[in-house]
NUDO-883020 format. One record per residue: x, y, z of N, C-alpha, C in turn; residue in one letter. Coordinates in pm, whole numbers, plus 50000, padded with zeros to 5 digits. Layout:
# NUDO-883020
XYZXYZXYZA
...
This chain:
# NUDO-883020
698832133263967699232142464074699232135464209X
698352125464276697972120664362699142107764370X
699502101164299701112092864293702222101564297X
702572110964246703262120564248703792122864409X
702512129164463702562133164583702702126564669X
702332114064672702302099864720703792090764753X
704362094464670705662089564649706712099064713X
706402112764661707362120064719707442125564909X
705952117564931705832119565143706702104665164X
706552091665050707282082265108708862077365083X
708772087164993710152083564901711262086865026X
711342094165079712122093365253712672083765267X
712032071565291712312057165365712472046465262X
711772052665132711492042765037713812036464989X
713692025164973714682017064989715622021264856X
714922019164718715322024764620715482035664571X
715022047264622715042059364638716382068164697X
716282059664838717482064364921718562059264899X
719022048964780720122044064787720912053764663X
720122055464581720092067464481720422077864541X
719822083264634719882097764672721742100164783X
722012083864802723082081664871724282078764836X
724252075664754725072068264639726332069964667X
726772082464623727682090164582728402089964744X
727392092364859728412098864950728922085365039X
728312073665006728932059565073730312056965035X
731002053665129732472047165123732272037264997X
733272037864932733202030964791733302013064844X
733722009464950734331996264967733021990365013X
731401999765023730431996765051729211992664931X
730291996964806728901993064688728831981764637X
729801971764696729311961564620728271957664711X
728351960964833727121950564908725831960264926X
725761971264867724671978464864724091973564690X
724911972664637724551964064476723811948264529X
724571941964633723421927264630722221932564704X
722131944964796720881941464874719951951764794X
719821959364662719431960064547719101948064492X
719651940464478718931927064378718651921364464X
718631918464619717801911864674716471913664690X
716391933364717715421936764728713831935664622X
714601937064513713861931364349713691919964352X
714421911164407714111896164393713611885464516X
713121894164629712381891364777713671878664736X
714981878664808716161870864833715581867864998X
716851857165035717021853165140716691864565240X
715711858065339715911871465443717061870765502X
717751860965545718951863865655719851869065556X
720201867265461721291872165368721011886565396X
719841891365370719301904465320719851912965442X
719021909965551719271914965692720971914165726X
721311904265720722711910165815723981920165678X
723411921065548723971929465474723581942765481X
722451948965536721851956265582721821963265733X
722511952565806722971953265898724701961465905X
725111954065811726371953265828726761972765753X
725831971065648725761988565599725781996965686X
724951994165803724052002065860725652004866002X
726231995066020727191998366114728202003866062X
729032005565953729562011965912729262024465917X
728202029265930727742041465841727422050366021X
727292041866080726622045066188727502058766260X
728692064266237729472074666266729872087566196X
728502084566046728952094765948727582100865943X
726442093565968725182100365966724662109165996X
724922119766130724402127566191725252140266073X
723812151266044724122163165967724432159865829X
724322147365764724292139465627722552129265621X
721632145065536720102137365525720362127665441X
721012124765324720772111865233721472099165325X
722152104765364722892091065444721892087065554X
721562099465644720302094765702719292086365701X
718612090565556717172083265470717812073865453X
718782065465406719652053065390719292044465459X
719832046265570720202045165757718402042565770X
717382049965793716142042565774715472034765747X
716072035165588715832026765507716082011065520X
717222010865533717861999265589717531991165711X
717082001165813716361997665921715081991765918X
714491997865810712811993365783712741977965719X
714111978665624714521967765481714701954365612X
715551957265732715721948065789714421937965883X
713771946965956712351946365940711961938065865X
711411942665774710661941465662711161922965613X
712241924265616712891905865572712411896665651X
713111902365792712261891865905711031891465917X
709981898765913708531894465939708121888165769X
708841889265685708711878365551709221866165589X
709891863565659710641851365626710961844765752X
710701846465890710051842066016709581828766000X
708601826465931707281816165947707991804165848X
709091808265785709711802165678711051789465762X
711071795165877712261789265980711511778566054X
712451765366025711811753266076712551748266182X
713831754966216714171751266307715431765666397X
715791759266499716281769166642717341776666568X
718291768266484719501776766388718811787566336X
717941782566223717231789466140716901803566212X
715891801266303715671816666331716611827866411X
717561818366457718801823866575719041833466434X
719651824466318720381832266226719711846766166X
718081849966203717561855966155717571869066281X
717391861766435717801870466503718741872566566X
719851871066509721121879366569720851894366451X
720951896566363721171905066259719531916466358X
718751907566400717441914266416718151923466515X
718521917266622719171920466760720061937466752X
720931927866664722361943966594721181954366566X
720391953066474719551962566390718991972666505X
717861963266604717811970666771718841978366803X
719801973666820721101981566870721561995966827X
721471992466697721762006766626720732017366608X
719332013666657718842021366640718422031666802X
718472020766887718062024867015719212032067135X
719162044567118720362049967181720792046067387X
719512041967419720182031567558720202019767560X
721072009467473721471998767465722201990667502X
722901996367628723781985667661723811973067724X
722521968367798722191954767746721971944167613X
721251954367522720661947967414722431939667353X
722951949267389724231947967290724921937067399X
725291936167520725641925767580724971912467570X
723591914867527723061898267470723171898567389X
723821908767274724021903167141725601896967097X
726661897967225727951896267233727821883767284X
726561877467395726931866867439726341855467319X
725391859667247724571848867153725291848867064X
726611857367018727571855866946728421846266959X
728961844567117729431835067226729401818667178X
727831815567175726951806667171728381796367109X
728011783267201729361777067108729101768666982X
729801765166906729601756366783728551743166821X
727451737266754726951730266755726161729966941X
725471743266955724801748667057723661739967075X
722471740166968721221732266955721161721466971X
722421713066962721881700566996722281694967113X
723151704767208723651698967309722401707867412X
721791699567528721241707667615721591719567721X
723041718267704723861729667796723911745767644X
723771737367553724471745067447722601753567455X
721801746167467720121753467481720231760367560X
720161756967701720151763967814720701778367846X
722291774867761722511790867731722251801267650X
721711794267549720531801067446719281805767528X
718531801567605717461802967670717391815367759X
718611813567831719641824667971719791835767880X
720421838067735720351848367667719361852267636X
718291846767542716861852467491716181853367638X
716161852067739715091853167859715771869267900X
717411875167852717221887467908717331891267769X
717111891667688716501899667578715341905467597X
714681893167623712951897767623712731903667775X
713331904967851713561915868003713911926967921X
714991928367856715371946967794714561947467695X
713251938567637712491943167540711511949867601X
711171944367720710071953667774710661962967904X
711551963867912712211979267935711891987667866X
712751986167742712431993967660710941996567602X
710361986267619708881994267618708352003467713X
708631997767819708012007167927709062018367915X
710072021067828711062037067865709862043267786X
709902038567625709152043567566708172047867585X
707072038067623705772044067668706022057367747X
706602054867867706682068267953707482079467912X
708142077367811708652088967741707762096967606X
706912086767570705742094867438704182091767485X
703852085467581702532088867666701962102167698X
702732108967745702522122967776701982130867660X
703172127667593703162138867460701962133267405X
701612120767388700322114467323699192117767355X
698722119867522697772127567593697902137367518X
698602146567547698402161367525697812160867385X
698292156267305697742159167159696582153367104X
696302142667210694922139067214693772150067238X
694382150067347692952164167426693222177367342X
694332182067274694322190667134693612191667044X
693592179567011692892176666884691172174766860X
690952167166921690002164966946688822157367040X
689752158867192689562148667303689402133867266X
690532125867212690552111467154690342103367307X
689652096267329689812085967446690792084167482X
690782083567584692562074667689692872060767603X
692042051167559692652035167499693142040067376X
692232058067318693362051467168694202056967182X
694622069467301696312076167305697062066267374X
696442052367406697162045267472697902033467382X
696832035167285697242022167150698112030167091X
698582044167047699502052266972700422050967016X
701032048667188701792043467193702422031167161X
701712023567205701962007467167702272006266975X
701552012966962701652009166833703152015066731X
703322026266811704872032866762705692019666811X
705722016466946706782000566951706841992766892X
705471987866811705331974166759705831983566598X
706001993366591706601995566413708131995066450X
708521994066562710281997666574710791983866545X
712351984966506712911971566531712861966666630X
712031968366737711861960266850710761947566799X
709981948766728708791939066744709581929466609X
710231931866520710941918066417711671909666587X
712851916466686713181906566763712221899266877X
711131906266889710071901166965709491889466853X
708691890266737708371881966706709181865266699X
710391867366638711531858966636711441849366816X
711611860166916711461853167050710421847967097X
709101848367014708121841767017708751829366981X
708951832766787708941818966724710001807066828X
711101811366831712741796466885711971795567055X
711461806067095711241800067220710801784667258X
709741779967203709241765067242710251752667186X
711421757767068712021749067006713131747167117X
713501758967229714761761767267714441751067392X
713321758367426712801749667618712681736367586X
712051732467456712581718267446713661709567446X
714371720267393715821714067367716731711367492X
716291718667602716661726867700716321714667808X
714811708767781714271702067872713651710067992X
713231723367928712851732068066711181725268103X
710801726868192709831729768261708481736768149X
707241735468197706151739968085705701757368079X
706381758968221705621774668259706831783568226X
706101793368269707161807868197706451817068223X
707271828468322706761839868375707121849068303X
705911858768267706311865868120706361879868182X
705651882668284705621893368377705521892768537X
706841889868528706611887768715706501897768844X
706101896668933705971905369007707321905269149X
707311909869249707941908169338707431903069495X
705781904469451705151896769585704291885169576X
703611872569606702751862969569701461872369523X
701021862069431699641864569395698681855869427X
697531860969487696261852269578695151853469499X
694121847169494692931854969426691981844769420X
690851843469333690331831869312690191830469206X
690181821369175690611814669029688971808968952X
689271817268838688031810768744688551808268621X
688081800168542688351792668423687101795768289X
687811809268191687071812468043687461804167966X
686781803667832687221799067723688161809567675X
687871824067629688721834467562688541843867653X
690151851567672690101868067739689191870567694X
689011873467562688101884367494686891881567535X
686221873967563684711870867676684751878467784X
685651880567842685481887467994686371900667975X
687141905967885687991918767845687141927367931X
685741929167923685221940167957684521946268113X
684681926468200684311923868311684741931368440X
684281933968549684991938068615684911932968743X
685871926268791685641916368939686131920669076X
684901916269159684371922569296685461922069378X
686301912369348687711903769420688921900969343X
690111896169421691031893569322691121881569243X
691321880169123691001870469057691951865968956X
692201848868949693251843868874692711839168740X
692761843068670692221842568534692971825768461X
692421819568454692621805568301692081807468254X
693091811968104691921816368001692581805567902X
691781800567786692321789967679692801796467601X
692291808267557692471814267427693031831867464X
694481834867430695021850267411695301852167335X
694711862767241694861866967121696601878667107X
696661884767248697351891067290696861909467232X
695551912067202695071922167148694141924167288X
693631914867388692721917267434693141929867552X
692261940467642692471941867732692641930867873X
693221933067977693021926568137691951933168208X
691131928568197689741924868303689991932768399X
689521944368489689751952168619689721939468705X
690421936168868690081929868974691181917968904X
691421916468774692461900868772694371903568814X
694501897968902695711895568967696421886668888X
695931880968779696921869168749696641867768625X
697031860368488696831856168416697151840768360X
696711832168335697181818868278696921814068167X
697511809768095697171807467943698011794367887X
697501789067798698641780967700698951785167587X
699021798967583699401808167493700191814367521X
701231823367417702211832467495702571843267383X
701441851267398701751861967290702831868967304X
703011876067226704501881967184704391895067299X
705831896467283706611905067440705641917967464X
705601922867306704991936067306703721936767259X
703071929167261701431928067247701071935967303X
699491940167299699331948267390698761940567515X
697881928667544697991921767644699481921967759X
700681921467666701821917667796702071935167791X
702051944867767702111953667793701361959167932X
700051954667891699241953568060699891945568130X
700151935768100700151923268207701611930068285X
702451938468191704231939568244703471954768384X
702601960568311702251975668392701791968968505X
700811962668564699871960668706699441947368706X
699951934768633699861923668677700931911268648X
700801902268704701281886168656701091879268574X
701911873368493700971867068346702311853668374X
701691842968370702361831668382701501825168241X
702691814768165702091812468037702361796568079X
701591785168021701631770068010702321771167876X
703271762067848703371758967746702721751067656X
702391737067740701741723067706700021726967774X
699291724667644697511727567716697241716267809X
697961700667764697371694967883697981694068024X
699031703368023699111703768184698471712868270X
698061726368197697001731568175695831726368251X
695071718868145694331706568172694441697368313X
């Protein structure tokens, strides 16, 4: 009874389920490629194969969905399936092609799901752009770099729409329920972002970033949250955020820290952050750091040093 029931709250999203329950009402010129990403899915296949066939379903379909639930659950499905490839097969990419190829399909997937997109989709027209044999020329980086640097600007847009659009509602149902603390109606948000197709193209812009600035010949630093006025303060030097997460300083203060997990809170009184780390867009660290401070990242520890 307990599988039963189990299956039928997930069977919604579940991949094999919904393709069944869809079958019938997909454009016929769509089953052969809903037949490979079936045997991909059974056979953990190529992620990029997987994803941009999944992708490619998913845009077709994208004008027949509304008031059609199986096509809907599909349309989820597919969204999750795409997901789901890239954070398998990420760590598997050894080089700048490799993961580009994993996030363009990531990028589209964003697109279709997020109804104010019209940036996302203009960096996904220009990385389309990208010219033949991009990676190895340094102009051909540079414009790789110019694209993913406003990606990850409309990634945390779109975080901050989000947040301020389900914060509220998150309060309220906090103090409903059972007066939950402010950090965990604050992690319910964060944490709905990091399940969207936003966090497969965030992770991805973690991974090509250091392959790209190399290629690029950029510079070691990188402003991950900038502000619009200088930052002053005095500067002290931790081993880990997480040592001082809980501190609270008398003055303004420029934080070198060695170690960001990107889980930690920002310290009350720190104006700044420095690291040779550079956690991902939507961590919850750069989430603070994007709300009320500066977070400048080192690339190289010994310049750092």
């Amino acid at each position: 009874e307990y599988s039963r029931v189990l299956r039928s709250v997930h069977s919604g999203t579940d991949l094999e389920t919904a393709l069944n329950a869809a079958w019938d009402s997909v454009p016929g010129h769509l089953h052969e490629t809903l037949h490979m990403i079936r045997r991909h899915n059974h056979a953990n296949g190529d992620p990029a194969t997987m994803a941009n066939a999944c992708v490619k379903v998913r845009t077709e379909m994208r004008n027949d969905i509304h008031g059609h639930r199986e096509k809907l659950y599909l349309d989820l499905a597919l969204e999750a399936q795409v997901k789901a490839s890239i954070e398998r097969g990420f760590t598997q990419c050894g080089s700048s092609e490799a993961v580009m190829a994993l996030l363009q399909p990531a990028l589209e997937n964003l697109c279709l799901t997020t109804p104010y997109n019209r940036e996302l989709c203009r960096c996904l027209c220009d990385m389309q752009r990208l010219p033949d044999g991009w990676s190895r020329q340094r102009e051909g980086a540079l414009q790789a770099v110019a694209v993913l640097d406003r990606v990850r600007r409309a990634l945390g847009e779109l975080s901050d729409v989000t947040s301020g659009a389900m914060q509220p509602h998150a309060d309220r149902l906090g103090h409903a329920i059972s007066d939950i603390p402010q950090w965990q109606r604050e992690l319910f948000t964060e944490e709905l972002i990091r399940s969207s197709p936003a966090f497969a193209v965030s992770l991805l812009l973690s991974t090509v970033d250091p392959m790209l600035r190399a290629a690029a010949e950029l510079g070691v630093w990188q402003i991950i949250s900038p502000i619009g006025s200088a930052t002053v303060g005095r500067v002290e030097v931790v081993e880990g955020l997480h040592l001082v997460q809980d501190k609270v300083y008398s003055e303004p203060t420029v934080l070198v820290s060695n170690e960001v997990s990107g889980e930690e809170e920002i310290p009350d009184g720190v104006v700044a952050l420095i690291t040779p780390h550079a956690p991902d867009v939507l961590s919850h660290v750069s989430v603070r750091a994007r709300n009320c401070q500066a977070r400048a990242t080192v690339r190289e520890r010994a310049t750092l040093q």
